[in-house]
C-alpha positions in Angstrom: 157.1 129.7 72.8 156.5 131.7 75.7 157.1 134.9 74.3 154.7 133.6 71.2 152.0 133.6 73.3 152.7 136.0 75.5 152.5 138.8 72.3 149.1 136.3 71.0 147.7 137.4 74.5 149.0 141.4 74.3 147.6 141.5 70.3 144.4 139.9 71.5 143.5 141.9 74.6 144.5 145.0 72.2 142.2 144.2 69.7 139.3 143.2 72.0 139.8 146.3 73.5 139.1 148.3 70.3 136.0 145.4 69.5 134.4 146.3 73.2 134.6 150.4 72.8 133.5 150.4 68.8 130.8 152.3 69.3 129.2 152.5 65.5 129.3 156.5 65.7 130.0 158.2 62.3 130.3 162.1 62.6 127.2 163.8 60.6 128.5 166.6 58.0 126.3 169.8 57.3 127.0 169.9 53.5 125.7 172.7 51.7 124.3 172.2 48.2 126.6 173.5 45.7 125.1 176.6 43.8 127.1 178.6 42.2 128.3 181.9 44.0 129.0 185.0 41.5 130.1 188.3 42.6 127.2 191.1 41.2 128.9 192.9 38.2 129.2 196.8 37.4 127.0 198.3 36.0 125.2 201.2 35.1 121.5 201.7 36.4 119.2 200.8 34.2 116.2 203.0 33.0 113.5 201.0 35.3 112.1 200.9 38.7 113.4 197.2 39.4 116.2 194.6 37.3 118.0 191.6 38.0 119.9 189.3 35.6 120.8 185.6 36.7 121.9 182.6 35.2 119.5 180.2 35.1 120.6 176.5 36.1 122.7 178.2 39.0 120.5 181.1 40.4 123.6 182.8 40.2 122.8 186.7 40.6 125.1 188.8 38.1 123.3 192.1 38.8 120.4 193.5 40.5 118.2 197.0 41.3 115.9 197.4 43.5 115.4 193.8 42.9 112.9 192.9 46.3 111.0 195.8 45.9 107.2 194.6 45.7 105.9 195.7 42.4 102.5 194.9 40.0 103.8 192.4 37.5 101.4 192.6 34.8 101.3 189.5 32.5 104.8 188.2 33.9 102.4 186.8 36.2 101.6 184.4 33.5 105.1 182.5 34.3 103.4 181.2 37.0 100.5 179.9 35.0 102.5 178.6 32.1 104.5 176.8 35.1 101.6 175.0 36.6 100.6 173.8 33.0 103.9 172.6 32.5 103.8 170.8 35.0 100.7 169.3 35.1 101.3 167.6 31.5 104.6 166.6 32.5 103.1 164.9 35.6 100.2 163.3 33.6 97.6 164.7 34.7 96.9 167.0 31.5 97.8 166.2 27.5 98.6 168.4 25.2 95.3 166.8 22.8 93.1 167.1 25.9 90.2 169.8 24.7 89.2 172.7 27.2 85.8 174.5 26.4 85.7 178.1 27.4 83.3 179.8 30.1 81.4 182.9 30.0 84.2 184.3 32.4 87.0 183.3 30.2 84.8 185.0 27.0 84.4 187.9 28.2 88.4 188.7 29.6 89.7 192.0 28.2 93.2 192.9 27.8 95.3 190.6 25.8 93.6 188.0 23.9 92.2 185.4 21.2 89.1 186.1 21.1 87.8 183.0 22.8 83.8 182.6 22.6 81.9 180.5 25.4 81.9 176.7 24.3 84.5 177.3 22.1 86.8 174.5 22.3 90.8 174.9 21.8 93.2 171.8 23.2 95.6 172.5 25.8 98.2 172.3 23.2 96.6 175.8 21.8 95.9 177.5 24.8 100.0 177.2 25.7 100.7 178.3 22.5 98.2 182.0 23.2 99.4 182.2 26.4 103.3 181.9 25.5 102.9 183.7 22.5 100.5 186.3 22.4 99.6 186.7 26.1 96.0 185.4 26.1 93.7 186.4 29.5 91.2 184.6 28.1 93.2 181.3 27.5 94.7 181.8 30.9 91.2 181.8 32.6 90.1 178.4 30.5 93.3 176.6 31.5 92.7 177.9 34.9 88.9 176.9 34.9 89.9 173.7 33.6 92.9 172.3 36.0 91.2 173.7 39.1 87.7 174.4 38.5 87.4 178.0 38.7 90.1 180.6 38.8 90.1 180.9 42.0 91.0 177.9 43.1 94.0 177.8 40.4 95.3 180.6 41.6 95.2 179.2 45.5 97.8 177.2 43.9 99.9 179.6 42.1 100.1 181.1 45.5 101.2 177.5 47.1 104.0 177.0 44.3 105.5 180.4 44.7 106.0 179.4 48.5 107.0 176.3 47.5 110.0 178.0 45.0 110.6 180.3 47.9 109.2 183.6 46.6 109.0 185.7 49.6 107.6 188.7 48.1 105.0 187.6 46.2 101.1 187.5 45.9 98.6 186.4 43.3 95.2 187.8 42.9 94.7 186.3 39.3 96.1 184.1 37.0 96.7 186.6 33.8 97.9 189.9 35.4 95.9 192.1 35.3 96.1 194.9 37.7 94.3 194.3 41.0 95.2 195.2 44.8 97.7 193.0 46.5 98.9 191.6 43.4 102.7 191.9 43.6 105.8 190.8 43.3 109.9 191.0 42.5 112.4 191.4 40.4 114.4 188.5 42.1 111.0 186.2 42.9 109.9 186.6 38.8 113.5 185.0 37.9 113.1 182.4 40.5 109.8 181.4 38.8 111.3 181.9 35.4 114.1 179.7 36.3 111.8 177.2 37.3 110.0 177.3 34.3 112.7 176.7 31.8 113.5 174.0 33.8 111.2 172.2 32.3 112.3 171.8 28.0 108.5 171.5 27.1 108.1 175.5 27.5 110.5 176.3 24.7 107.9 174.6 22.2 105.9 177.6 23.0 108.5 180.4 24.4 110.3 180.5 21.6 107.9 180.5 19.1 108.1 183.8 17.1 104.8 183.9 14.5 102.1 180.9 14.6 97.9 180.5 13.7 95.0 179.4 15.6 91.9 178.1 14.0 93.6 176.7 11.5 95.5 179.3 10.1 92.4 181.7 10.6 93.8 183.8 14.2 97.9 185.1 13.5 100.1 184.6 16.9 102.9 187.2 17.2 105.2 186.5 20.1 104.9 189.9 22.1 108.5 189.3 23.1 110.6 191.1 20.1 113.9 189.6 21.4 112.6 186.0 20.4 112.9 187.4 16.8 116.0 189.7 17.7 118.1 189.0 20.2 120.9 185.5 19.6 120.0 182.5 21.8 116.6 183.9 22.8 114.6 181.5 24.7 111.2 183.5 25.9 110.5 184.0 28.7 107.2 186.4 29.0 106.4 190.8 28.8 104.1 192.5 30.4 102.3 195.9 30.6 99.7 198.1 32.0 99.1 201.5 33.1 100.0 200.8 37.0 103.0 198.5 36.0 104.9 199.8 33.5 106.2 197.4 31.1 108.0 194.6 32.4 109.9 191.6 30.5 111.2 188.4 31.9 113.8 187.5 28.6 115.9 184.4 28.5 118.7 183.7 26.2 121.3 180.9 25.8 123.8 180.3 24.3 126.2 177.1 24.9 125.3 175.6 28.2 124.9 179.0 29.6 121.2 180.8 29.7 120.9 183.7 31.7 117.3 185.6 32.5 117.2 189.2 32.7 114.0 190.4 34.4 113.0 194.2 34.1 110.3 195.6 35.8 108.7 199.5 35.8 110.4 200.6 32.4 108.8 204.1 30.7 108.2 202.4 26.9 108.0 199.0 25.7 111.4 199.6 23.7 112.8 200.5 27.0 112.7 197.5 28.6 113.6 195.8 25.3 117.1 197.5 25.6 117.6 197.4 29.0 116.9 193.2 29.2 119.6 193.1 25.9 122.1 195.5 28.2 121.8 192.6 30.9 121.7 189.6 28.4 124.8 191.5 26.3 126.3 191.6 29.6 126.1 187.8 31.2 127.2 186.3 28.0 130.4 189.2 27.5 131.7 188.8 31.3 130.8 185.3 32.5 130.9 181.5 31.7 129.3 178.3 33.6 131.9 176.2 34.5 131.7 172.9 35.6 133.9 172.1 38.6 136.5 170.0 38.4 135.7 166.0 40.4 138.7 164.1 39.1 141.2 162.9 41.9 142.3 159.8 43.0 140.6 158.3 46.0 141.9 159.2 49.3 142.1 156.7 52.6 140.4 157.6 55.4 141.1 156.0 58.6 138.4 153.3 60.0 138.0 152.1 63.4 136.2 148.8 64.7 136.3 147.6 61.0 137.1 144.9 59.3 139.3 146.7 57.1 141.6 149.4 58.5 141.0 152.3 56.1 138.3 153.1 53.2 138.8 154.7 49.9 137.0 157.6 49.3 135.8 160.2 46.7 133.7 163.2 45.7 130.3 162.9 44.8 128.2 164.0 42.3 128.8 167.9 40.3 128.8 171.2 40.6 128.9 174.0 38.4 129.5 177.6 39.4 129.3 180.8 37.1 132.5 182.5 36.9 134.0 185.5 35.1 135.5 184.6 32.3 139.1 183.5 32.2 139.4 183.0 35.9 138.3 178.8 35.8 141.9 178.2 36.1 142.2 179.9 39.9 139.8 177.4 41.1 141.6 176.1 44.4 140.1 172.9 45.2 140.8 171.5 49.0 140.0 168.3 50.3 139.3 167.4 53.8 138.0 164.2 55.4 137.2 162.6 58.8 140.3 161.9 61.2 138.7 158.4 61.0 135.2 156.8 60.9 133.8 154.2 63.2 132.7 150.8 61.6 130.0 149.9 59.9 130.5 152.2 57.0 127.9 152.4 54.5 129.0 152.5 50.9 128.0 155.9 49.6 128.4 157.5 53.5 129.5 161.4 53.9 132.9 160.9 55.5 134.5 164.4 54.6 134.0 167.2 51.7 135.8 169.3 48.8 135.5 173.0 49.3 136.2 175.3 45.9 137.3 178.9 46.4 138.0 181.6 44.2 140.5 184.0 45.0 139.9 183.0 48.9 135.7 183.1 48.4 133.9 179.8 49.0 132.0 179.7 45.4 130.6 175.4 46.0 131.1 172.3 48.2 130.5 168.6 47.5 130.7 165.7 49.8 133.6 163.2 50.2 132.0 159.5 50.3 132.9 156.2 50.6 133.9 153.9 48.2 133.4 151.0 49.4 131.5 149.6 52.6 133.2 148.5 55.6 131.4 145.6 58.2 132.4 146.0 61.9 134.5 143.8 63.1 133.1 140.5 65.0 134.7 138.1 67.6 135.4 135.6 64.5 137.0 138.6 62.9 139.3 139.1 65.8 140.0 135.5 66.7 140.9 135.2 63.0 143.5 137.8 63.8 145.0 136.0 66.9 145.3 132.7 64.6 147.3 134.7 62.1 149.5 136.0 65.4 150.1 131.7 66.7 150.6 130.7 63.1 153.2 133.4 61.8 
């Protein structure tokens, strides 16, 4: 009996020990988010002043030229536009029925257009439609007017989202293109906002649209984009031309899960940078794949200290998909790594270690290792309990 409690009195001081110092401390992990990390391809230079292809869920670069050289963008500015339209009917604020009525500004736009007359009236529905497909000015100005009041204003916040997206190298001075002083941009920042963009399903209505009317059936809509007609899994995205600029093309394609934008900027012809935004598209779809990463495993025990359990099951969270060339998803490494332990209370859903994928010894995406299950601290019934198991063994 004596050496009964004499071990009740060691376990007890032992586990009030550990009660006492449980200090609730649970190690904070710095877990990247888990893009998808492609090495840039070979390949020839292209016959442009600037070029980048990447694939589009991923931001995945596949190839670039000159790609952060500031450069006028012509009506690829219109991405931008098309995006805050998006978005705005996505958010509720516009409808596709709602009717716009053009200003004497938005009348009397030159370059590419519809024809708009002041106090004409088209639905928002129609002005996407001109802008997507036939590069309107004028429709651009009376979306503009409309949403913000005066172009101006609208293109305050073009300005704001391209911050927003992170385009470092870009500034609006209008909401169409046209060419004016200080309006410039990239390569790399046009796919970012293309990217964003076809994020958003509504655009394809309009993007991919190849021949369409206006006032019903009386004004013919030609997409200026020939690869919409042309080119396999074409998707838009928007061209653009002047004298300064040269002609540009943002062009999307997909095919399977995988889309890919190829942006060209400063080609010599329009045919030019046709062929050159096929020779990127040709060459994302021949030499690379999106692959989902592989999540399966079973759960692994980490360690838990001051808890009413001893360890916690854990598992990786959410996805990840990285872009890949093709063949090589099978030399994915995967390696998992969790805390030594974690102090209790652990939330259900906490970060307690991560999974790190490499590719032939390159980090390519991370996820974090959670918890399962939660885990309460421990109390002074908990640990009593535990000294009445000790007396009644």
């Amino acid at each position: 009996m004596k050496k009964r409690f004499a071990l009740a009195v060691a376990v007890f001081t032992a586990l009030f020990s550990v009660f006492v110092s449980a200090s609730g401390y649970t190690e904070d992990f710095d877990v990247p988010g888990a893009e998808a990390v492609a090495a840039v391809g070979m390949l020839s230079d292209l016959d442009c002043a600037s070029a980048i292809l990447i694939e589009a869920k991923t931001g995945a670069v596949l190839y670039e030229q000159e790609p952060d050289a500031p450069r006028r963008p012509a009506s690829i500015t219109k991405i931008m536009t098309l995006l805050l339209i998006v978005e705005a009917v996505e958010d509720g604020k516009l409808a596709l029925a709602d009717t716009v009525t053009a200003s004497a500004a938005a009348s009397k736009m030159g370059g590419s257009q519809i024809y708009l007359k002041e106090h004409e009236q088209m639905t928002v529905d129609e002005l996407l439609k001109a802008i997507a497909v036939v590069s309107a000015n004028d429709a651009c100005v009376a979306m503009a007017e409309h949403m913000a009041g005066s172009e101006e204003a609208f293109v305050a916040l073009m300005n704001e989202k391209a911050a927003k997206l992170g385009m470092k190298n870009t500034h609006f001075e209008n909401c169409c293109g046209l060419d004016a002083d200080g309006h410039l941009t990239t390569a790399r920042d046009i796919a970012t906002m293309s990217a964003a963009l076809l994020s958003h399903d509504l655009i394809r209505n309009y993007s991919t649209v190849w021949m369409d009317s206006l006032r019903g059936g009386k004004f013919g809509l030609t997409n200026t984009n020939k690869l919409v007609r042309f080119y396999d899994g074409a998707t838009g995205l928007k061209t653009g031309s002047t004298s300064l600029a040269g002609n540009c093309v943002s062009a999307s394609a997909k095919r399977g899960e995988t889309e890919y934008i190829a942006v060209v900027m400063g080609a010599k012809t329009s045919d030019a940078r046709f062929n050159e935004a096929k020779k990127l598209l040709d060459y994302g779809f021949a030499n690379f794949e999106l692959v989902k990463l592989d999540t399966a495993s079973e759960p692994v025990d980490v360690a838990v200290k001051g808890g009413v359990l001893k360890t916690v099951p854990a598992s990786i969270k959410g996805e990840s998909r990285a872009v890949l060339e093709k063949g090589k998803a099978s030399s994915v490494v995967r390696e998992i790594t969790t805390d030594e332990y974690v102090t209790a209370p652990v939330d259900k859903g906490q970060t307690v270690g991560e999974a790190v994928y490499t590719l032939d010894g390159e980090e390519i995406a991370r996820l974090p290792v959670v918890a399962v299950d939660a885990v309460p601290k421990a109390g002074f019934f908990f640990y009593f309990g535990e000294l009445w198991k000790v007396f009644t063994a």
